[in-house]
C-alpha positions as CSV (number, residue, x, y, z in Angstrom):
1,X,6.1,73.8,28.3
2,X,9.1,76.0,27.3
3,X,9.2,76.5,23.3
4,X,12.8,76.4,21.7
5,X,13.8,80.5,21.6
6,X,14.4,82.0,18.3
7,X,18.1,81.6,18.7
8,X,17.5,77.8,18.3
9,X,16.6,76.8,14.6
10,X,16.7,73.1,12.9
11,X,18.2,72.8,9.6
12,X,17.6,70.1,7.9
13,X,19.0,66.9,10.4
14,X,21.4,69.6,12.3
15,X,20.7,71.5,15.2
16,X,22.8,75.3,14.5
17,X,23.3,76.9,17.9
18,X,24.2,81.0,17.3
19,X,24.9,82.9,19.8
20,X,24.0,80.8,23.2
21,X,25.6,79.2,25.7
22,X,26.0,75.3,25.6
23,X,24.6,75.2,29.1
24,X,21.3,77.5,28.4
25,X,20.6,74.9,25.2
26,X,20.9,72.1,27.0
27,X,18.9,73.3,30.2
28,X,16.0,74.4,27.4
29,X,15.5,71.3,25.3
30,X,15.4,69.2,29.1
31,X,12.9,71.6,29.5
32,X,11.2,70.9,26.2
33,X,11.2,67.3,26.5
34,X,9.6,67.3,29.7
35,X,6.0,67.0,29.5
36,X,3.2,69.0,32.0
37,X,0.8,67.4,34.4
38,X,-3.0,68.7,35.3
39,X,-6.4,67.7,36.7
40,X,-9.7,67.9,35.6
41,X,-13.0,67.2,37.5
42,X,-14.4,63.8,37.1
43,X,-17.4,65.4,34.8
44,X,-15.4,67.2,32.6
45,X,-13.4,65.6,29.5
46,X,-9.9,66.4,27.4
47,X,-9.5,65.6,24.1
48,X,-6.4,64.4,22.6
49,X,-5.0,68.2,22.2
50,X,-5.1,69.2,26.0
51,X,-8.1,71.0,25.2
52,X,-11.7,70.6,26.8
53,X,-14.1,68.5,24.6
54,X,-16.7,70.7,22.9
55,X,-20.4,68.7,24.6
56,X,-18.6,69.7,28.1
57,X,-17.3,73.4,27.6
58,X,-19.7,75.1,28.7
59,X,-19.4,74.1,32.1
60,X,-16.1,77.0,31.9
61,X,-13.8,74.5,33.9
62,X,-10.4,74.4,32.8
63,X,-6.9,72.1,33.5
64,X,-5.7,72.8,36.7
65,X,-2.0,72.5,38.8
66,X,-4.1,70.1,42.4
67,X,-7.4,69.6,42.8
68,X,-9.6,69.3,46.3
69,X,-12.5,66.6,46.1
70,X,-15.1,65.8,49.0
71,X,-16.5,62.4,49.4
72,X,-18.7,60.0,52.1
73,X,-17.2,56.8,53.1
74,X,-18.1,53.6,51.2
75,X,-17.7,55.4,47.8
76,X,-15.4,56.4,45.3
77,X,-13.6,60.1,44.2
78,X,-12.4,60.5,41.1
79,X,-11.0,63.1,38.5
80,X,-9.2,63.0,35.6
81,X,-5.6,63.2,34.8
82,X,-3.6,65.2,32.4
83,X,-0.4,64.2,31.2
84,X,0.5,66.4,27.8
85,X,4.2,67.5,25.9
86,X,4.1,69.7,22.9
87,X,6.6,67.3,21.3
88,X,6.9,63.4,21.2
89,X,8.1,62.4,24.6
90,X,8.0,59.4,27.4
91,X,7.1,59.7,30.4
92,X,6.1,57.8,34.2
93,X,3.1,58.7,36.0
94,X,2.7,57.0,39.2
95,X,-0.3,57.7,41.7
96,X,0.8,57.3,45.5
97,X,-1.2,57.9,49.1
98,X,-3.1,56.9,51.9
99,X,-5.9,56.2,49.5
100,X,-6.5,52.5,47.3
101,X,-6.4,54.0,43.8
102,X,-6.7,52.6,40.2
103,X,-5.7,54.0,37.3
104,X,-7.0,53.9,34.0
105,X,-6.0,55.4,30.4
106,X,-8.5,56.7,28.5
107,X,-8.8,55.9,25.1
108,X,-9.7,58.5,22.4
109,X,-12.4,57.7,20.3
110,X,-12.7,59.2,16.6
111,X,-16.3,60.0,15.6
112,X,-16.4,60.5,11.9
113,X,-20.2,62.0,12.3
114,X,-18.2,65.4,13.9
115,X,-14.5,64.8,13.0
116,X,-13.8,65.0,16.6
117,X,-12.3,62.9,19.4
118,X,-14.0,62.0,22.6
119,X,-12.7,60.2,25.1
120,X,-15.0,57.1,26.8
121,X,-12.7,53.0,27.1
122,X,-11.4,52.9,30.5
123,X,-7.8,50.6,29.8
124,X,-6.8,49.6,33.2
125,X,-3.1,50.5,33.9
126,X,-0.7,50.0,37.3
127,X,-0.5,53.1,39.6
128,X,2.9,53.7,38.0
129,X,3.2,53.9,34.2
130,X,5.3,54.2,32.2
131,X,4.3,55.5,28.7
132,X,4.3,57.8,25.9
133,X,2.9,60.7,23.6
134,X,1.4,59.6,21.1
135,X,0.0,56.9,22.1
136,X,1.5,54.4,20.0
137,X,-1.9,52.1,19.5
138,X,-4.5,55.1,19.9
139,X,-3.2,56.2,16.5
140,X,-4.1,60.4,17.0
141,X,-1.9,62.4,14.7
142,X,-0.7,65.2,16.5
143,X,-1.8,64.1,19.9
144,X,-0.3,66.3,23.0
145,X,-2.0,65.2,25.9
146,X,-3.4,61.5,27.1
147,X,-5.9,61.4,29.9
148,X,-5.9,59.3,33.0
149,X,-9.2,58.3,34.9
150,X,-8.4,58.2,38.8
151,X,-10.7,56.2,41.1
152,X,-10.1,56.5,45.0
153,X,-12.1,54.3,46.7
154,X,-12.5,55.0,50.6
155,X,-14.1,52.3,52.6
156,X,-16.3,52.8,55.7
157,X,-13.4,52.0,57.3
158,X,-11.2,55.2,56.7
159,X,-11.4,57.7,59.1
160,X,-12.8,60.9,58.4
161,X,-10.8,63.5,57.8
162,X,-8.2,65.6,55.5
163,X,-6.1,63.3,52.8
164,X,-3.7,64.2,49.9
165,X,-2.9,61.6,47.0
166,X,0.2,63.1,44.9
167,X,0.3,62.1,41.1
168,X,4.0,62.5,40.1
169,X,4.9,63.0,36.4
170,X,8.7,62.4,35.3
171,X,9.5,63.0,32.0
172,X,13.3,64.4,30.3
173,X,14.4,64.5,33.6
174,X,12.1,66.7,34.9
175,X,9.4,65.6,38.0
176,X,6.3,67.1,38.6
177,X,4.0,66.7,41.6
178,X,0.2,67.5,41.4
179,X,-1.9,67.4,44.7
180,X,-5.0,65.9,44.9
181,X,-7.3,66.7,48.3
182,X,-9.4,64.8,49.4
183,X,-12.0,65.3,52.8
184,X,-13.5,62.2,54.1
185,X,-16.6,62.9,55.7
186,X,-18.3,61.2,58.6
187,X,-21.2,59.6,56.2
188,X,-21.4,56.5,54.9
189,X,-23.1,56.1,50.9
190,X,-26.0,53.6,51.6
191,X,-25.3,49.7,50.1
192,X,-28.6,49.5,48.3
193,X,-29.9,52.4,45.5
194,X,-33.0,53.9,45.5
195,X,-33.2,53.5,41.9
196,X,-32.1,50.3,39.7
197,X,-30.2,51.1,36.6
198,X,-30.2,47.8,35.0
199,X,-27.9,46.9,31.4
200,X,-29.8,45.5,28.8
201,X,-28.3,43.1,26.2
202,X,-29.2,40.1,24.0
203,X,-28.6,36.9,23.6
204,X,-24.3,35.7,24.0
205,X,-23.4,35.2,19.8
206,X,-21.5,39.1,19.8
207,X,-19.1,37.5,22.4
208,X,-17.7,35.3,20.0
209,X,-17.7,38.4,17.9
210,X,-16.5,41.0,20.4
211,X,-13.6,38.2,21.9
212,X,-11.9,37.0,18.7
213,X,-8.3,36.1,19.8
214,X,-10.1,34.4,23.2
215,X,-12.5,32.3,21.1
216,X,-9.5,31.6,18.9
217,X,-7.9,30.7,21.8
218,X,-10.2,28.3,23.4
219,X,-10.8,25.3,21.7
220,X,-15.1,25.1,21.8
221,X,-15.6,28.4,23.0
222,X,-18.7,28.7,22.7
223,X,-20.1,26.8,26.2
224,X,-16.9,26.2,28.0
225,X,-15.9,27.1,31.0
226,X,-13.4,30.6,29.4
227,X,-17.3,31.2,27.8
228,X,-19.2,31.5,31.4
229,X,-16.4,33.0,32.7
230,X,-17.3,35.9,30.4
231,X,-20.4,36.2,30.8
232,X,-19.9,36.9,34.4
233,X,-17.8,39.1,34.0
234,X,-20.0,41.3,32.5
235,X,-22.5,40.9,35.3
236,X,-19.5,41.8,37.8
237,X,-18.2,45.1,35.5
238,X,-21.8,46.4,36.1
239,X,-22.5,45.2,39.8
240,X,-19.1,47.3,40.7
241,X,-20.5,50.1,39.2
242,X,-23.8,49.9,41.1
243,X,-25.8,48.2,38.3
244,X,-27.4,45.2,37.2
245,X,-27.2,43.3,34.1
246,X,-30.2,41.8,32.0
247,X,-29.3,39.0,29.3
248,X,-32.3,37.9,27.3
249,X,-31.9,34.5,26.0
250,X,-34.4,33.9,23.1
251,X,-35.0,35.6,20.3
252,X,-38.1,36.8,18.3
253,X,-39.3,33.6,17.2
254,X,-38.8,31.8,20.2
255,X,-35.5,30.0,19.8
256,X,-33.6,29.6,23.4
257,X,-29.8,29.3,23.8
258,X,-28.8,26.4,25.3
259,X,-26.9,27.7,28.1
260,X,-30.0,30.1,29.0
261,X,-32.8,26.8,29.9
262,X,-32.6,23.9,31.2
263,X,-32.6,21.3,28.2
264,X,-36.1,19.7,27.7
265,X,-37.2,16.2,26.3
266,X,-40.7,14.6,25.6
267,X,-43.8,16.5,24.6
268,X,-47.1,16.6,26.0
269,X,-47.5,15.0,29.6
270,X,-44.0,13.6,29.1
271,X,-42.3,17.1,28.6
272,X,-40.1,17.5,31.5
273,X,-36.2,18.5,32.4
274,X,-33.9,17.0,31.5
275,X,-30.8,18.6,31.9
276,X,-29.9,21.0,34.6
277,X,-25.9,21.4,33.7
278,X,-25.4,24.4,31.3
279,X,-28.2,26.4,32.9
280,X,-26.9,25.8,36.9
281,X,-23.1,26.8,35.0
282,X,-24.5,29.8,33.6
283,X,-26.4,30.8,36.2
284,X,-25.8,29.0,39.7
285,X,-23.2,31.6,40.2
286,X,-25.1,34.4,39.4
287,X,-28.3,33.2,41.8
288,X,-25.9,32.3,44.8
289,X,-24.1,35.2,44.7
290,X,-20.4,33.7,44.5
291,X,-19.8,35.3,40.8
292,X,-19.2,38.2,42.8
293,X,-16.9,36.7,45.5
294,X,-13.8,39.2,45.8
295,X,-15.9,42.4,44.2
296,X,-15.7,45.8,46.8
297,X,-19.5,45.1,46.9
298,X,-19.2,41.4,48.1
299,X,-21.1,38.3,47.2
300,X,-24.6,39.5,46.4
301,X,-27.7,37.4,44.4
302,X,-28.2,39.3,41.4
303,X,-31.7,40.7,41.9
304,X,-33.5,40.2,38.3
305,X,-33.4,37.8,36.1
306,X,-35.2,36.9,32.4
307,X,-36.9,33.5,32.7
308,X,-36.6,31.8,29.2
309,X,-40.3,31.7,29.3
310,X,-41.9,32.4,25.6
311,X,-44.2,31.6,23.7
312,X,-42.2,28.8,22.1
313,X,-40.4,27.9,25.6
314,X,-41.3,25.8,27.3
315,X,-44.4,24.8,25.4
316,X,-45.3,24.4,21.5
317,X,-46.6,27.6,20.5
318,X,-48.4,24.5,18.0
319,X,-50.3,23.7,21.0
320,X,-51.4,27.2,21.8
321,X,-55.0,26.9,23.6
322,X,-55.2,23.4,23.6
323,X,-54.9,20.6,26.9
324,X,-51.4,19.7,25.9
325,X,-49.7,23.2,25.8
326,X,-51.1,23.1,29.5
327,X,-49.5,20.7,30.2
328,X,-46.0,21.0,28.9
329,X,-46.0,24.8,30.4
330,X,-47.0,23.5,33.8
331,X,-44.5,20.5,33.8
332,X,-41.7,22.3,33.0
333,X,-42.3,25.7,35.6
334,X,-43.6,23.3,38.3
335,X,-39.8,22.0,37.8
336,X,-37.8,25.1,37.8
337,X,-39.9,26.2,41.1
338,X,-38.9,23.2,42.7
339,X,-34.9,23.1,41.3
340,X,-34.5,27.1,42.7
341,X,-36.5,26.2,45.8
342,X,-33.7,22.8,46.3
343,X,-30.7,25.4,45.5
344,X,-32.1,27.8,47.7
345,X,-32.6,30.6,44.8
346,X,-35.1,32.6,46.4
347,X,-33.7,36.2,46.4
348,X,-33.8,36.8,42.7
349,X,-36.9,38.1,41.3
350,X,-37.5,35.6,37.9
351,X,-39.2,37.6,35.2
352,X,-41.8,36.0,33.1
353,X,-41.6,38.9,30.2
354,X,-42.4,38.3,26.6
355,X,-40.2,40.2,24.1
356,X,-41.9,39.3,20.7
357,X,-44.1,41.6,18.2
358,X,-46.8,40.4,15.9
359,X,-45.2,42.3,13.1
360,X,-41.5,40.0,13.6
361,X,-43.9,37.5,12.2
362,X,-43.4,34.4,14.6
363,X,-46.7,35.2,17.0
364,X,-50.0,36.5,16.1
365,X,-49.6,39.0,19.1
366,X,-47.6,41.5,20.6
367,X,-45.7,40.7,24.0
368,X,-43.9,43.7,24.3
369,X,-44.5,47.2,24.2
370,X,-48.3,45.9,23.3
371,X,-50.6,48.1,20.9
372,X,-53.6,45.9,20.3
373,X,-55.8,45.9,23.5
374,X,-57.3,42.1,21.8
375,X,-53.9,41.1,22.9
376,X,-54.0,41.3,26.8
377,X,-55.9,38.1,27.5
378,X,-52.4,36.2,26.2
379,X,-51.1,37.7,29.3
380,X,-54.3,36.7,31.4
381,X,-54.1,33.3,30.1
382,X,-50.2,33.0,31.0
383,X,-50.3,34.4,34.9
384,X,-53.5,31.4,35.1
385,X,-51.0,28.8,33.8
386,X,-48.0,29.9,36.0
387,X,-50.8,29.5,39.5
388,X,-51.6,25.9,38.1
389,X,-47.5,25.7,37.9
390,X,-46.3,27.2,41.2
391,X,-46.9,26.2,44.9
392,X,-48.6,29.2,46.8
393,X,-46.2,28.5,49.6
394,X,-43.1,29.0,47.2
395,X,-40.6,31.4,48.7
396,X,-39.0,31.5,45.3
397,X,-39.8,35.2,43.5
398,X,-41.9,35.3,40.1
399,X,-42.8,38.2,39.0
400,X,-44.6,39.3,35.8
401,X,-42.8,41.6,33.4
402,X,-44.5,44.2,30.6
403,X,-42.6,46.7,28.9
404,X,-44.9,49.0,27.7
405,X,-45.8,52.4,25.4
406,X,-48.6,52.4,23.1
407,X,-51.1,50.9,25.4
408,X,-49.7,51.5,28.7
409,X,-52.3,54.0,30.6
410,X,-55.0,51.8,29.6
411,X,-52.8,48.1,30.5
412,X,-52.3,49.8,34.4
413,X,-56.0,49.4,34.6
414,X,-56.7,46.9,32.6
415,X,-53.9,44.4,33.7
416,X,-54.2,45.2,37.0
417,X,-53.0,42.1,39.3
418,X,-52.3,40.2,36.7
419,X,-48.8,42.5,35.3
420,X,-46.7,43.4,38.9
421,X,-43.7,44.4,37.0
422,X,-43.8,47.4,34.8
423,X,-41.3,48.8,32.4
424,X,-42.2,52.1,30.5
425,X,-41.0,54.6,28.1
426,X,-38.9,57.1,30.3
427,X,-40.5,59.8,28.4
428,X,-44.3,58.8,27.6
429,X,-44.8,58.1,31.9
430,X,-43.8,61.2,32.1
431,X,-47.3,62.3,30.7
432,X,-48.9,59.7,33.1
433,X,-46.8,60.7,36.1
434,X,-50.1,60.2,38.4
435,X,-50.0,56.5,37.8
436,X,-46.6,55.5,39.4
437,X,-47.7,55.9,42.9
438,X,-50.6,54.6,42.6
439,X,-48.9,51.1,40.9
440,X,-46.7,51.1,43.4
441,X,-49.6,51.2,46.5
442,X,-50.5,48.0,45.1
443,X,-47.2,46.1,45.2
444,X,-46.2,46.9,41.6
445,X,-43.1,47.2,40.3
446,X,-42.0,50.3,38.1
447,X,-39.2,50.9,36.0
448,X,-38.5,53.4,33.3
449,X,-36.6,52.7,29.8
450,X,-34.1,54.4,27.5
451,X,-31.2,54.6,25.5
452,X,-27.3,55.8,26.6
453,X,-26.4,59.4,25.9
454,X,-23.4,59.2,23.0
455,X,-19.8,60.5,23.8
456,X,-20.0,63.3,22.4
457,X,-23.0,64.7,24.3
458,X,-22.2,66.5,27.8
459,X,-21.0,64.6,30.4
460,X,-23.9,65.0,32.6
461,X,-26.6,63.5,30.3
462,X,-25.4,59.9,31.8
463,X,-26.6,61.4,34.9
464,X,-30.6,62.3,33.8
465,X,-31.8,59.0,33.4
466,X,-31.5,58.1,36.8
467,X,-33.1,61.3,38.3
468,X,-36.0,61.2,36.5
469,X,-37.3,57.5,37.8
470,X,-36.5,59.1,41.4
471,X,-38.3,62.1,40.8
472,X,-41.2,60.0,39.4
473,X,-41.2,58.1,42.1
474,X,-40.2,55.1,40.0
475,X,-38.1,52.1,41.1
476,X,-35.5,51.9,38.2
477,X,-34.0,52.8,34.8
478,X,-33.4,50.5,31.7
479,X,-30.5,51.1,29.5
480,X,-32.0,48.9,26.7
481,X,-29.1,48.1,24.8
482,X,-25.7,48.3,26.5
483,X,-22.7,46.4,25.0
484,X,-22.8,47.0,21.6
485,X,-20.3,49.5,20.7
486,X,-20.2,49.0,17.3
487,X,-17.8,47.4,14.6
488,X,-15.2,49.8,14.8
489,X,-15.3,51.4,18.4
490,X,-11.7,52.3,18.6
491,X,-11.2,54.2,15.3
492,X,-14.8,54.9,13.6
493,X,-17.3,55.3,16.7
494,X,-20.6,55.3,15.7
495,X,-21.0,57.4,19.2
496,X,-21.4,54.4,22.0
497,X,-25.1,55.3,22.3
498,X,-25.6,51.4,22.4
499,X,-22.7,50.7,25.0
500,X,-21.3,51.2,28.4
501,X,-18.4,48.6,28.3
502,X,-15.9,47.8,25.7
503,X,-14.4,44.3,24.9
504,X,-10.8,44.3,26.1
505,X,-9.3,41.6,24.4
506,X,-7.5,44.2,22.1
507,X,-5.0,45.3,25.7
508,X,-4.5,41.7,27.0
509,X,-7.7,41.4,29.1
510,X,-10.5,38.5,28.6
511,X,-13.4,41.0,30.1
512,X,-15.1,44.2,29.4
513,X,-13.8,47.5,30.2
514,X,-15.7,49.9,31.9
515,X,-16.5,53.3,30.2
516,X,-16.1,56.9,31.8
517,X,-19.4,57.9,31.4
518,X,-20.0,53.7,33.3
519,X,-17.6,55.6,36.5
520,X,-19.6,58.9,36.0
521,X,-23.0,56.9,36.4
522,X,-21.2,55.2,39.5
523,X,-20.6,58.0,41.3
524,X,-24.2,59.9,41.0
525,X,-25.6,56.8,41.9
526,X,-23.8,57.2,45.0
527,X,-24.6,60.5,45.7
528,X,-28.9,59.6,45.1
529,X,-28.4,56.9,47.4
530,X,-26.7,59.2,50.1
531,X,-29.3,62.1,49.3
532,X,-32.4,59.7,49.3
533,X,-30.9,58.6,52.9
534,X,-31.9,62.0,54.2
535,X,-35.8,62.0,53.0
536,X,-36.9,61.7,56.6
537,X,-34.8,65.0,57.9
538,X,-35.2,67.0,55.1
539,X,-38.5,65.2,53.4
540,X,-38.6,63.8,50.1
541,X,-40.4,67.1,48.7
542,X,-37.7,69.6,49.7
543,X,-34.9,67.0,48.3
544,X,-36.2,66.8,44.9
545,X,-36.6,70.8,44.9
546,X,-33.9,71.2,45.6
547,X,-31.5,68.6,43.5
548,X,-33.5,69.8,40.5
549,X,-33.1,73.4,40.8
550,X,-29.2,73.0,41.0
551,X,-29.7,69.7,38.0
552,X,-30.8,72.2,35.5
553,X,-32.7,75.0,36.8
554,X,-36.3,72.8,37.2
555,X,-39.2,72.3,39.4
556,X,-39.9,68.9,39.9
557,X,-43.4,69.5,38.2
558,X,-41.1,69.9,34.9
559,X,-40.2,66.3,35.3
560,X,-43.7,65.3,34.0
561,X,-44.5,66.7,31.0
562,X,-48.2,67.8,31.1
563,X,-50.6,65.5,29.1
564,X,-50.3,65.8,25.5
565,X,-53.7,66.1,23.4
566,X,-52.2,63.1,21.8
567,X,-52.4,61.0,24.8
568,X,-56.5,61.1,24.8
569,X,-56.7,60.2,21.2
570,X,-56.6,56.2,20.1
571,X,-52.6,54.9,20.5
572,X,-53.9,52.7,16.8
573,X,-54.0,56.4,15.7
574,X,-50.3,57.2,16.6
575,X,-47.0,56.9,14.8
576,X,-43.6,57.8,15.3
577,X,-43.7,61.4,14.1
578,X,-46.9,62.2,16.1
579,X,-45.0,60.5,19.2
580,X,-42.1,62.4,18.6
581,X,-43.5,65.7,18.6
582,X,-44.8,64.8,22.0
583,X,-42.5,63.9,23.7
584,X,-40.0,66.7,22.3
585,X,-38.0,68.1,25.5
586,X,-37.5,71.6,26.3
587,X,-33.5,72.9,26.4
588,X,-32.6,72.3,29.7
589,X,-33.0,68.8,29.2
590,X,-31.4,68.4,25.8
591,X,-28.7,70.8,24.5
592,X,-28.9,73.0,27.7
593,X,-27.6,70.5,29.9
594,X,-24.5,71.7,31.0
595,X,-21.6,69.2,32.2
596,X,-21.3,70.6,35.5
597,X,-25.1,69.5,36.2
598,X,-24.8,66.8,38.5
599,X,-21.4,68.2,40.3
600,X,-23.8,70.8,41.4
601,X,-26.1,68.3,42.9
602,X,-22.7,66.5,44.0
603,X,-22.2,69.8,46.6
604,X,-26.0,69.8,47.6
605,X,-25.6,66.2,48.5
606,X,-22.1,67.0,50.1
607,X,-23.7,70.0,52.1
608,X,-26.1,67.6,53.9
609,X,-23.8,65.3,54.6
610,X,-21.6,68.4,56.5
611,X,-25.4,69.0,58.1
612,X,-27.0,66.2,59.6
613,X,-23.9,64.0,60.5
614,X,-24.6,59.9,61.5
């Protein structure tokens, strides 16, 4: 930007000119209302001031005039987009190439906790905008800069090869072009991920919550066809992002939304089905695949699934032990084996998981994250009652779901063929790192849980939780809790350590918004499943060295703490505290993660692509 010179003063309302030429003012206040464009990496963030946010500064990577990105086929590029003016200005930026590109403006996020602004909501806008600084409805005082997200996908089909996409910015007459170079390479990313990061969320009431003006809108929301549509759309935001999505449909004492089981009638030997309708509308699309008809992915069966199974569903827990909870349990699953079996469901895994603690008051017995070991037999008694349910010749998937702490070294031998689907702290397997390959010899299933980094810490901390299941050797990652972002998101964040999506009703759209650190997630999970795809040429060993000595200066042996005393003493002994201090993580997993840590990893992965070529 070009400042007004000292011979240009305001008075008041009037502009005094001394001493200069009419031509040179006007030439200098086009050039003051213009407005400057630059590009940032993908990983690192502006806030609303042009300047570099303070979680991803020490990555030393500063606004730049072009910018020169390497990708494999079947994946997406991306940076970030600069538009700033020192005064109130409009302005057009329009994106243009040989490259499909979307465009998205990021919203700035005020954290009272720090006094800062971060910015995260992705708000989809055409390739050519026209807008302006401020931001009317972001509502920064002072604001200079807004911040666009650019994806560029490239298909398998593209050839390899040298590209430019130019972002042009007009603005008080003035146009300016930034270059951004891109080099295809001959690899393709791989369809399926080694590891599963999977959404967690629960129940469907915050919709109605979250979607105001659309529940408003609809007359009976709640259950009509606007209210599916929703739903899948939030399994579609996180199926294009290389996720999955997990909706649990009861809560603690049992009680199962309607549009989440198949509606029951009779008790005893009577019990059976007897209504398919909200259940097959809920979730015929999501089994079949054609909720994701028209995605980049295509039309895929989502792979996991809750089963409303509980304790209250779809038996009387008042029958518990006695001849008649038998048989309501077995009428009921015998009948959902043979519906999926009719609609040809058999590529989803259903998930018999109990979610309940004794101390919620509704059971006398933990079903998740158990503690009492005189609580396993519940489990015991419920994989004997789902044989006496389901064929042996079923091709539909069950599987059997724990998500377990406390307990868990002693439940891997203990539960042993009767648990095949494990779920476990992402920092207490750590001490039991010895365990995952051997679960996994005998057919198991093993996934690691967690919470979402906040926006205001480094960029890169999106990235950890899906390295360390792959160097564990584990199958996936929960995000337990993923679209909550809290009453307030815009203007008051509470930090969006509960979210990865954000309701969009507030810009016009009836569907979540993806996050940046959602696309930042996206596009390491595309460079683990290209890495992973070279295990056989390089071996797995030499990969993992590798990735975590650029990650954060590690040995894979630092990804599994060593035991703690704590760990051979009795978990009835432990509390939060004691845990706590146990699982306490040295720097360079915690504040000395840098933002640049998985761009490093990006150029390793990059570097064998260049090497062993398809």
């Amino acid at each position: 930007m070009v400042a007004l010179p000292p011979a240009l003063r305001f008075r008041g309302r009037r502009l005094i000119f001394r001493r200069f030429p009419l031509v040179c003012v006007l030439f200098l206040l086009g050039q003051a209302l213009a407005a400057d464009l630059a590009v940032l990496p993908a990983h690192i963030r502006s806030d609303p001031f042009g300047q570099v946010v303070d979680a991803d500064r020490a990555a030393k990577v500063q606004p730049a005039a072009s910018i020169e990105l390497t990708s494999a086929r079947e994946a997406y590029a991306s940076c970030r987009l600069l538009v700033s003016s020192a005064q109130p200005a409009t302005y057009s930026l329009s994106v243009s190439g040989p490259l499909e590109a979307s465009l998205y403006r990021e919203w700035f996020h005020y954290l009272p906790r720090s006094k800062r602004y971060y910015p995260d909501a992705l708000v989809p806008t055409p390739v050519s905008v026209r807008a302006a600084l401020p931001a009317p409805d972001n509502r920064v005082e002072g604001q200079t800069t807004q911040s666009y997200w650019l994806d560029l996908r490239i298909p398998a089909s593209v050839r390899p090869g040298a590209y430019t996409v130019d972002a042009v910015l007009e603005a008080g007459g003035v146009k300016t072009s930034l270059p951004i170079r891109i080099q295809v390479l001959d690899a393709v990313v791989p369809a399926e991920d080694p590891i599963v990061i999977d959404h967690n969320s629960y129940g469907s009431s915050w919709l109605l919550t979250q979607y105001p003006e659309l529940a408003a809108r609809v007359k009976d929301f709640y259950l009509s066809d606007a209210f599916f549509d929703l739903i899948h759309a939030y399994h579609r935001i996180f199926y294009e992002h290389r996720g999955i999505y997990h909706q649990l449909g009861y809560g603690h004492g049992g009680k199962t939304g309607p549009e989440f089981a198949p509606r029951l009638e009779g008790t005893g030997k009577n019990k059976h089905v007897a209504d398919w309708t909200l259940y097959d509308k809920h979730y015929g699309p999501l089994f079949d695949g054609s909720a994701f008809a028209g995605t980049h992915r295509g039309a895929k069966p989502i792979p996991f699934v809750y089963l409303p199974v509980n304790p209250e569903w779809p038996a009387s827990f008042l029958w518990w032990g006695q001849p008649g909870y038998e048989r309501e349990f077995v009428n009921v699953m015998g009948e959902m084996e043979a519906h999926f079996r009719e609609k040809g469901w058999v590529q989803t895994n259903f998930e018999l998981f109990f979610n309940h603690k004794k101390r919620y008051k509704a059971f006398d017995w933990d079903g998740d994250e158990t503690r009492f070991l005189h609580d396993l037999p519940y489990f015991a008694e419920y994989q004997r009652l789902m044989k006496l349910a389901i064929p042996k010749d079923s091709p539909v998937k069950w599987v059997f779901r724990t998500d377990a702490s406390w307990q868990m070294e002693r439940q891997f031998a203990l539960q042993a063929g009767v648990i095949n689907m494990w779920v476990v702290g992402g920092g207490m397997i750590a001490w039991y790192a010895e365990n995952v390959p051997v679960l996994k010899s005998r057919g198991d299933i093993v996934w690691t849980y967690g919470g979402t980094p906040r926006i205001d810490e480094p960029s890169s901390h999106i990235t950890k939780d899906l390295l360390g299941p792959w160097m564990l050797g584990a199958d996936g990652f929960v995000r337990w809790q993923t679209v909550s972002p809290g009453p307030d998101p815009w203007f008051k964040s509470a930090g969006g350590g509960e979210t990865l999506v954000y309701p969009g009703g507030r810009f016009g759209f009836d569907a979540p918004l993806a996050s940046a650190r959602l696309k930042l997630q996206r596009n390491a999970l595309q460079d683990l499943a290209l890495l992973n795809s070279y295990r056989d040429a390089v071996t797995l060993p030499v990969l993992r060295a590798e990735v975590a000595k650029r990650y954060n200066g590690t040995s894979p042996s630092d990804w599994r703490q060593p035991r703690p005393a704590l760990a051979d003493t009795d978990p009835l002994t432990w509390d939060n505290a004691s845990i706590g201090d146990a699982l306490r993580e040295g720097p360079r997993f915690a504040t000395g993660l840098d933002a640049a840590a998985w761009d490093r990893v990006s150029a390793y992965v990059q570097t064998l692509a260049k090497e062993h070529r398809p």
